[in-house]
N, C-alpha and C positions, 0 to 999 in steps of 0.2 A: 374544632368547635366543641364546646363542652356543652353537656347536657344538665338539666335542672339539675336531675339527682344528683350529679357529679360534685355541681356547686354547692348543694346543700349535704352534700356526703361526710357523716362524721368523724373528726382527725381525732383518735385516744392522743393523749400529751404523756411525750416522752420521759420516762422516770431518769433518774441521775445515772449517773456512769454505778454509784456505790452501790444500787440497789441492783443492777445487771451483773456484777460481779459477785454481789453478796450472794443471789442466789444461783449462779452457775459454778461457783467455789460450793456452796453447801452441796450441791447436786456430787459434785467431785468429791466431796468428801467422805460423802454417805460410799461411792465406789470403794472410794479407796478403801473402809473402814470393813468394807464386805472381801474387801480382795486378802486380807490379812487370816481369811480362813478359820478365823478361831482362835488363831495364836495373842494370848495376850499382849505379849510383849511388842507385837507389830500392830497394832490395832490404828495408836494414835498416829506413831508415825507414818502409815499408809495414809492415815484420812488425811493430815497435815501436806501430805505431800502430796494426794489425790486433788485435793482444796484448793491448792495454789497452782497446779497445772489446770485446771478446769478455770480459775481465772486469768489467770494468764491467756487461755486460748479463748476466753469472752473478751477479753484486753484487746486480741488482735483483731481477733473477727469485726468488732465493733467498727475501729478505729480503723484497718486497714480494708480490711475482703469487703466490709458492709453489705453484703448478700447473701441471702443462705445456699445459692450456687455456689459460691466460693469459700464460704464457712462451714459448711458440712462435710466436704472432700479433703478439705486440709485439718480438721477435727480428727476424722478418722483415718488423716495416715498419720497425725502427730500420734493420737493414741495407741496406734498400732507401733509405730517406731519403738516407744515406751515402753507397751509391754512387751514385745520380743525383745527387748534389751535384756530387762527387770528378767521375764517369767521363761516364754516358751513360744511357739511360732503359734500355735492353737488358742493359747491365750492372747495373744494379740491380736487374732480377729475377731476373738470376741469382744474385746475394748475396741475394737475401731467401732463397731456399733455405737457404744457408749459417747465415742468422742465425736462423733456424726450427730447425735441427736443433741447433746450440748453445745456443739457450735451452733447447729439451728437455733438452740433454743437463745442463747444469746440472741442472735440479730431479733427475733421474734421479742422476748422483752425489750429490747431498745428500741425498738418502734412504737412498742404500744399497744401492738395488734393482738396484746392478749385481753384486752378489753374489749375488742369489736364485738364479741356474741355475749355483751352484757350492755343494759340499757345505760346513757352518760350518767343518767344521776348515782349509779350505786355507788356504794363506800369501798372505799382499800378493804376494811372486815370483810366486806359482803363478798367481794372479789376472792379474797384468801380463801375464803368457805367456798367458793364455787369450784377453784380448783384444789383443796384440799378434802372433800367429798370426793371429787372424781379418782384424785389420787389413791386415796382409800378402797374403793371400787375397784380399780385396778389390780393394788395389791391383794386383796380377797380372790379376785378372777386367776393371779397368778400364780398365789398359794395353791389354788386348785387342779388348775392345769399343769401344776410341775410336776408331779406323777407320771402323769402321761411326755410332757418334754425329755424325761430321766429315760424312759423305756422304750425308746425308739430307737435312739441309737446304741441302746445296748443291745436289743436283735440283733444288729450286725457286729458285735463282738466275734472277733474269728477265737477266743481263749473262750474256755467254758465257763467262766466267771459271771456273776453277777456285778460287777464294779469294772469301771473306766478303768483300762490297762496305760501304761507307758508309750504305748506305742498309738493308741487313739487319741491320747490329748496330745500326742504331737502330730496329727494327723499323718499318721504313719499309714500308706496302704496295705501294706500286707497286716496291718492290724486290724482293718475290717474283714468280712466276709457275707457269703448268704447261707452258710451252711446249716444254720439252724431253719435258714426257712425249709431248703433243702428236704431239710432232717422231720420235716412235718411229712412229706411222700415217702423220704424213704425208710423210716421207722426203724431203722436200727440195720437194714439190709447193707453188704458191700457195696460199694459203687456200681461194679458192672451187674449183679444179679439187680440193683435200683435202678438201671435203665432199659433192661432188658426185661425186667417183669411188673415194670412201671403201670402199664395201661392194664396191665388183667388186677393185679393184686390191689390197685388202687383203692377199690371201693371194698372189698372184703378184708383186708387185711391191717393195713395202718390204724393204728388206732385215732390216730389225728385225722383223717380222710372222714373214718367210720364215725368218728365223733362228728363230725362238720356235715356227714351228711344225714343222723340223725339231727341235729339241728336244724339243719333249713326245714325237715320234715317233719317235726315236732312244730316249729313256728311257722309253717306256711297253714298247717291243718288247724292250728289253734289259732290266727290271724284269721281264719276263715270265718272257724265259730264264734269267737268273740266279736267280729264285726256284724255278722248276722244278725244277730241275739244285742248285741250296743246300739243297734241302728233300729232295729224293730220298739226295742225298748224307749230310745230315744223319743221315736215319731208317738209313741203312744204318752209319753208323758209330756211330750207338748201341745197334747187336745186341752181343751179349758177343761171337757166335761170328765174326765178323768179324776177317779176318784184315788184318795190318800195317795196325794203323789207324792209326799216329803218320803213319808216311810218307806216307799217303795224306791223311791230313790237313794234315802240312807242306807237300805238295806243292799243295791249293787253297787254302791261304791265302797261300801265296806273291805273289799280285799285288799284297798289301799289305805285301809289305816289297821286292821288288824293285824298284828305280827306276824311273820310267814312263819316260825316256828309253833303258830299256834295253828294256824292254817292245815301246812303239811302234814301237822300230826293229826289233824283232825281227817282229813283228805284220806291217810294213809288207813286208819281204821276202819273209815268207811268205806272203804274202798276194798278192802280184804276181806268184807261181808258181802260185798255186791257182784255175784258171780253170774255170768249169763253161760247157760248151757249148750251146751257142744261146742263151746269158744274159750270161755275162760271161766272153767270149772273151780277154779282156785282163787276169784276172784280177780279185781282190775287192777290191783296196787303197783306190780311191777307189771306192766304191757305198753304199748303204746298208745291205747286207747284211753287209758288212767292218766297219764302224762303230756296227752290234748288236753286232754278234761280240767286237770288239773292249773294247766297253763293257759287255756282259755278264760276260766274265771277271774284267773289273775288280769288279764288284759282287755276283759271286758271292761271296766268303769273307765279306763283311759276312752274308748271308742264313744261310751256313752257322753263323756265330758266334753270333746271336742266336736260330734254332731251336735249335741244339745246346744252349744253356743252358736253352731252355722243356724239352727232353728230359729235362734232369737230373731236376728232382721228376716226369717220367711213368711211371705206374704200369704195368709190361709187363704183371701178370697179365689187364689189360684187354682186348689183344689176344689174349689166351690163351685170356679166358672167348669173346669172339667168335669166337674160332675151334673153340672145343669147341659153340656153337648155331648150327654149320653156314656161318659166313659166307666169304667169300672173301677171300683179301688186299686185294684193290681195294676193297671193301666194306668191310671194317674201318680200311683207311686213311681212306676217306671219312667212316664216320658214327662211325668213334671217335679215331683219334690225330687229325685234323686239326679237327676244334671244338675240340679242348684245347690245340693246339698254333699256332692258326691266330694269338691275338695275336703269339707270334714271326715266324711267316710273315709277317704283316702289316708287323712293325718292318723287320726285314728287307728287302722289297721296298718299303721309304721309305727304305731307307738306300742299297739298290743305284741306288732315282730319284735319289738327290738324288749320289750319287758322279756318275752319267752326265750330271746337267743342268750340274754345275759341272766337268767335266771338258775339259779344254783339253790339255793334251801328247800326247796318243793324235789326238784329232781334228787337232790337225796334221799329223800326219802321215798317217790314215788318209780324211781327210774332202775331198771335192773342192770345188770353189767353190759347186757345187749344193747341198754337203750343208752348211753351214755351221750350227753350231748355235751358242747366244747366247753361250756365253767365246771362242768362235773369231772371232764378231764385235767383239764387245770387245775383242780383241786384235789383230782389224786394224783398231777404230776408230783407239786408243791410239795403234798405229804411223801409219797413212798418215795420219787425218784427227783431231785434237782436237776432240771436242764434247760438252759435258756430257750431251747424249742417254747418256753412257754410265754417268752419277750415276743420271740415272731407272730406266734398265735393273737397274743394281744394287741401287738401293734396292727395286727390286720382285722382285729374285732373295734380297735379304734378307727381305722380306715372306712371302716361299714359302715359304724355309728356314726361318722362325721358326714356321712353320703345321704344317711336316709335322716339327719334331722334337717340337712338342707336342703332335701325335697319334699320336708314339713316344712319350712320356711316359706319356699315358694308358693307353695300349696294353700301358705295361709296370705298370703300378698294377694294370690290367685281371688281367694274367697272375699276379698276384702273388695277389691278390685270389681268383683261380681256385684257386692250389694250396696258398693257405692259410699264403701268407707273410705275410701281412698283413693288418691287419681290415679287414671290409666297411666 
C-alpha cells in the first residue's frame, strides 16, 4: 500500500545515454590527464584513453549492473586490473577508488537522482552551477589538505628521505617503519641504552620529550590565563551599561590582526625591562613566565570571540531572578551564567591551546634554549639538522589538532542544542 507522499513523490527525468557518458568519459579524462605526471608527451594520450575507459565502464554499468551495488565493485576491480597492468600494484589501488566512484556516478546520473536536492523548476544552468560551485569547494579543501595527506605517510618512511621511495609506492613492507617515531624517545641513543634508560631519561634528556613537555606546559598555563581574562572580559562587555565597548573590544582582539613579528618584538623589549626581584633580575624575556604571558595574549581574543557569541542567545533576566533570591555575583556567575555558557568557555580554551601549541614566531623570540616548545624545535630541526623525526612529530601535532577541533564541534552542537538553535 502506497503512501500519499510516495504517490506525489517527485521522479527527476532521465537524461540521454550521451549525456551519462559525456560526463563520466570527461570525469576519465581529467584522471587520465593527471596520471601522465607531467610528461607532455603522455598527457593526451592518457586523458584519450582515461575518457574512453571511464565511458565504457558508464556503457556497462548503465545497461548491464544498473545498481550502484554492482557498478561500484566492478568499477573498481576494472580500474585496478588497468592500473596494475599499465603502472604498479600501489597505483592500482589507488585508481580503484577512482573507478568505484565513477561507476556510482554513472548509475546516479542515469537516474536522475542528481536532481532530487534541487527544486523541479530549476534550469540545466542553474543545476551545472550547483554542482560546479561544490566542485570548486572541494578542490580549494583539497588543495589544502594535500600537505597534510603528503606527510603522513612519509613518517613511516623506513629510508631517511623526505620523498616516496620504490619500495612504498609499491607497497613494499619492509619499506615502511616507525622508527622515526621511535627516534622522538630515543634521541639519538643505541637501541639497548633506549630501552634501558627509557623511563628515567625521558623527560630530561630528549629533546623531542623536553620540547613536548614544555609545550603542553606553556599551553595548559596560557589556556588558563587567557580563558580567565577572555571570559571575565566577555561577561563585562556583554552588560548594556558598559561603557566604550567597541574600543575595548578592538583593542583585545588585536593580537589577531597585528603581525606577530610586530608583537614578538614588541613583547620581547618589554619584557627585558620588566624584571621582578629575587626571581628574574634580568628580566622575563627568556623564562617561562614571559612565554605564558606572551602566549596567553595571543589566545586571549579567540576565548573572548567564542563566549561572546554563547552570550548572544543568554537570557540576563536570569541573573536578575538570582539576584532578586539573595545570591551574590560570584555565586550567580558560578551556578548560573557559567553552566550555560561553559560549552563557549570550553571552545575557547581549545582554541587558545592549540594557537600556543602551534605557535612559533613569539617563542623565537621570547623562549630560551630551555624553553623550547615543539614548532621551536621543528624549526631548529629543519634548519641545522634534516630528519624525518620531524614528519612523526607532525603527523601527531595533526593527530591532536584534528581531536581538539572535533571537541570544538561537538562543543558547539552541544551549545546550540542548549539554546535551542537546533534540534535535540
Amino acid at each position: 500500500m502506497t503512501t500519499v507522499a510516495q504517490q506525489f513523490r517527485y521522479t527527476p527525468p532521465r537524461p540521454p545515454m550521451w549525456f551519462n557518458l559525456a560526463w563520466t568519459g570527461g570525469f576519465g579524462a581529467v584522471v587520465g590527464f593527471l596520471t601522465a605526471q607531467g610528461q607532455f608527451a603522455w598527457m593526451i594520450p592518457y586523458a584519450i584513453a582515461g575518457g574512453i575507459i571511464a565511458a565504457l565502464l558508464a556503457f556497462v554499468s548503465i545497461t548491464f549492473l544498473k545498481t550502484r551495488a554492482l557498478a561500484g565493485p566492478f568499477g573498481a576491480l576494472l580500474f585496478f586490473a588497468a592500473g596494475w597492468a599499465v603502472f604498479s600494484f600501489s597505483y592500482g589501488l589507488l585508481i580503484a577508488l577512482v573507478g568505484f566512484i565513477l561507476a556510482r556516478m554513472a548509475i546516479w546520473l542515469s537516474t536522475g537522482d542528481y536532481r532530487l536536492n534541487q527544486p523541479p523548476y530549476v534550469t540545466s544552468n542553474e543545476v551545472l552551477w550547483f554542482y560546479t560551485f561544490r566542485s570548486l569547494c572541494g578542490l580549494i579543501f583539497l588543495f589544502l589538505i594535500a600537505p597534510i595527506v603528503v606527510v603522513v605517510p612519509l613518517s613511516f618512511n623506513q629510508e631517511p628521505y623526505f620523498s616516496f621511495t620504490a619500495g612504498m609506492l609499491s607497497l613494499d613492507a619492509d619499506a615502511f617503519s616507525l622508527r622515526w617515531y621511535a627516534d622522538i624517545f630515543r634521541n639519538g641513543m643505541s637501541a639497548p641504552d633506549a630501552i634501558i634508560g627509557w623511563w628515567s631519561d625521558m623527560w630530561n634528556n630528549a629533546q623531542w620529550i623536553r620540547s613536548v613537555r614544555n609545550s603542553f606546559y606553556v599551553g595548559i598555563m596560557a589556556t588558563i590565563v587567557a580563558t580567565s581574562i577572555g571570559t571575565l572580559a566577555s561577561i563585562g562587555l556583554s552588560r548594556s551599561e558598559m561603557p566604550f565597548k567597541k574600543p575595548i573590544m578592538a583593542l583585545l582582539i588585536s593580537p589577531m590582526i597585528v603581525p606577530l613579528v610586530i608583537i614578538a618584538s614588541g613583547m620581547f623589549f618589554a619584557f627585558s625591562d620588566f624584571k621582578i626581584p629575587y626571581f628574574y633580575e634580568k628580566g622575563i624575556a627568556k623564562s617561562y613566565l614571559g612565554l605564558i604571558i606572551g602566549h596567553a595574549v595571543l589566545g586571549t581574543p579567540y576565548v573572548i570571540i567564542t563566549v561572546t557569541a554563547t552570550l548572544v542567545g543568554f537570557d540576563n533576566s536570569l541573573t536578575r531572578a538570582a539576584a532578586n533570591m539573595g545570591a551574590s555575583p560570584i555565586r550567580t556567575f558560578f551556578k548560573v551564567q557559567m553552566p550555560l555558557i561553559l560549552p563557549g568557555v570550553i571552545s575557547g580554551a581549545l582554541f587558545a591551546f592549540i594557537t600556543s601549541f602551534d605557535e612559533v614566531v613569539l617563542t623565537l623570540q621570547l623562549a630560551d634554549v630551555s624553553q623550547r616548545t615543539i614548532p621551536r624545535q621543528m624549526f631548529s630541526g629543519i634548519r641545522e639538522q634534516i630528519s624525518p623525526t620531524i614528519l612523526a612529530v607532525a603527523t601527531i601535532l595533526v593527530i591532536i589538532s584534528i581531536c581538539l577541533l572535533t571537541v570544538v564541534e561537538m562543543l558547539r552542537r552541544r551549545s546550540e542544542r542548549m539554546r535551542g538553535l537546533s534540534p535535540a
